[in-house]
N, C-alpha and C positions, 0 to 999 in steps of 0.2 A: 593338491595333486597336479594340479594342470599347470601352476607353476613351475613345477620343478619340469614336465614334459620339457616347456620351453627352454628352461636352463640346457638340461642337455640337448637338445637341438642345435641351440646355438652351437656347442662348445663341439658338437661332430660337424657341422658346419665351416666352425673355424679350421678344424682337423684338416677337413677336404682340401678349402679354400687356398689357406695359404700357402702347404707345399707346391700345388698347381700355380700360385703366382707367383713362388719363385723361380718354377721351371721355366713359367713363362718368358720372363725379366732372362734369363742367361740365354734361349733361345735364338733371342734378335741378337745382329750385332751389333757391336760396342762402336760408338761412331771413331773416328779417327780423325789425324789430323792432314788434311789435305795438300794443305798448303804447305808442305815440312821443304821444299824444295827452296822456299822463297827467300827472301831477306832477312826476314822475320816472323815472328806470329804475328798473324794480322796484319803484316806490312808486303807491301807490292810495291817495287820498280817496273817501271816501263814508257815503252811511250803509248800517246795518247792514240787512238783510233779514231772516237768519235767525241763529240761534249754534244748534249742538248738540253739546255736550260731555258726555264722560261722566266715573265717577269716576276712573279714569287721567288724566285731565283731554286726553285727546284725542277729538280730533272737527274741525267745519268749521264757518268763520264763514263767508257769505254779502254780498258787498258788493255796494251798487249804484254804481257810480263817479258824482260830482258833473261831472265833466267832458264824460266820455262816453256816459253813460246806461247801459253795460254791467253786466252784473250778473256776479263773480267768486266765487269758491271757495275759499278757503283754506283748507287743512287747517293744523288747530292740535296741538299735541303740548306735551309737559314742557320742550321746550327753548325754547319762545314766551315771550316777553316783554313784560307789559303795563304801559301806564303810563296812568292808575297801579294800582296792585298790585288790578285788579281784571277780573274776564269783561266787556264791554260790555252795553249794553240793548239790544234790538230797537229802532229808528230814532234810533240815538245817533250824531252823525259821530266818523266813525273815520281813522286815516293807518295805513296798511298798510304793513310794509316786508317782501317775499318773497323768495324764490330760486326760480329754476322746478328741481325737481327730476326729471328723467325727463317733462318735459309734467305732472308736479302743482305746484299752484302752494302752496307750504309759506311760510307767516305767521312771519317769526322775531323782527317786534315788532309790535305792535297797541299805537297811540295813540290816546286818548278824548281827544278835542277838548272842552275845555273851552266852556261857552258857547254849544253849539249845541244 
């Protein structure tokens, strides 16, 4: 007897639970794409603002985007990739290609635009 209690427990349990957590889920909104302005997905032109690296050679470069006048954050790390084989200068144009990690926006190649 006290089994079967349980069984339906659950199963009005379930009843409750998951229309509530569907309502929940449609609620919040749907994230978007922010960046829809830019070059690309995940890609940023501009010039440099600021660069601060250290000798781990991590740290953040500073973009101001040419398209949209925003100004971005990249954190840069050992697994960044530069072309060519060099840190950029303060006000040099750059192509940025990122991953957003967690809401941090992580640089996994930095191109120096030649020319500018």
């Amino acid at each position: 007897m006290d089994r079967i209690r349980w069984k339906w427990a659950i199963v009005i349990i379930i009843t409750i639970l998951f229309p509530m957590g569907i309502s929940m889920t449609s609620t919040f909104p749907t994230p978007t794409v922010a960046w829809a302005d830019e070059i690309g997905s995940n890609e940023v032109q501009g010039k440099v603002v600021t660069i601060q690296t250290n000798v781990f050679r991590k740290g953040t470069i500073v973009v101001k985007s040419d398209q949209t006048g925003k100004t971005y954050t990249f954190y840069v790390g050992r697994r960044t990739i530069y072309v060519p084989h060099r840190y950029p200068s303060v006000q040099e144009t750059v192509k940025v290609k990122y991953i957003d990690d967690r809401g941090f926006l992580k640089a996994t190649r930095v191109e120096i635009m030649q020319g500018t």
